[in-house]
C-alpha positions in Angstrom: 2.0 7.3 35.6 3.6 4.0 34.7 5.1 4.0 31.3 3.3 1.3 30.0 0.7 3.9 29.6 2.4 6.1 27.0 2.9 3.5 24.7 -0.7 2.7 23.7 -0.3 6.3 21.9 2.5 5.6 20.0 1.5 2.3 19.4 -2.2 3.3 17.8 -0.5 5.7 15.1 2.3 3.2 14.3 -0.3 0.9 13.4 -2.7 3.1 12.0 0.3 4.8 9.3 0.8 0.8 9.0 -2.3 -0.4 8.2 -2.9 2.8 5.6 0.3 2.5 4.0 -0.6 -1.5 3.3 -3.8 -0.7 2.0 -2.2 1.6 -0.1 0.1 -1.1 -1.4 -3.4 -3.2 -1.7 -4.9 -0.7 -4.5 -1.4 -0.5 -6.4 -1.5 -4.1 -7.1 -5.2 -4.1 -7.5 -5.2 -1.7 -9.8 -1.4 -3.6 -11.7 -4.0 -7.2 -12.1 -6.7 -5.4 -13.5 -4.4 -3.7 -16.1 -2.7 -7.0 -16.8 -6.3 -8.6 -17.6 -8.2 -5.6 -19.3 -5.7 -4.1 -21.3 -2.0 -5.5 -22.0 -2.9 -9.6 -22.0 -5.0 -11.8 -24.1 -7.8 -14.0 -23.1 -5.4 -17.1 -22.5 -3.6 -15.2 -19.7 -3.6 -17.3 -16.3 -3.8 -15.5 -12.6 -0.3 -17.1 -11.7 1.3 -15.6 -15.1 -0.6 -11.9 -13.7 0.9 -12.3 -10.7 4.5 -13.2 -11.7 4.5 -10.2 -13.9 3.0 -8.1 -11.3 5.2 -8.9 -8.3 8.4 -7.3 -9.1 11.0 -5.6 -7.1 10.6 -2.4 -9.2 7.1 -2.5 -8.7 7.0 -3.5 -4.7 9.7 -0.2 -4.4 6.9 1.9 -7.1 4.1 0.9 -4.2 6.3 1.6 -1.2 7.2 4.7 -2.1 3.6 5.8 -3.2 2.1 4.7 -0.3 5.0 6.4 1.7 4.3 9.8 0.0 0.1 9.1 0.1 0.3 8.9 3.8 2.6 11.3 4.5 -0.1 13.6 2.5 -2.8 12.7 4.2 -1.3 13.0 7.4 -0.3 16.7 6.7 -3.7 17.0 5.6 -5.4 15.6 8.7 -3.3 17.5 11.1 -4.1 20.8 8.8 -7.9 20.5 9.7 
């Protein structure tokens, strides 16, 4: 068996854990700009002001590390079943 065939394994789960980690990351944020509009900012609040006070390094390590440990939950989780 030629070891390009191995790989395709590998490669599915690597981008699977990627694309659920980043969608992870995706509801953080989503969830950061609708607090910045509903509950801490007036009406006069522009989406590039949101966004500069949503994009932060604290809060890009806050969703790394949240999506880290919400896959690695789910993963124990699936493989449980």
């Amino acid at each position: 068996m030629p070891e390009n065939e191995k790989k395709p394994g590998l490669q599915a789960s690597i981008w699977r854990a990627i694309v659920e980690i980043a969608f992870i990351v995706f509801l953080f944020y989503s969830n950061l700009l609708m607090g910045e509009f509903t509950v801490a900012n007036g009406r006069d609040k522009s989406l590039g002001a949101a966004f500069s006070d949503i994009f932060t390094v604290v809060n890009f390590l806050i969703a790394i590390a949240s999506a880290l440990i919400g896959y690695i939950v789910f993963e124990y989780l699936r493989k449980r079943r």
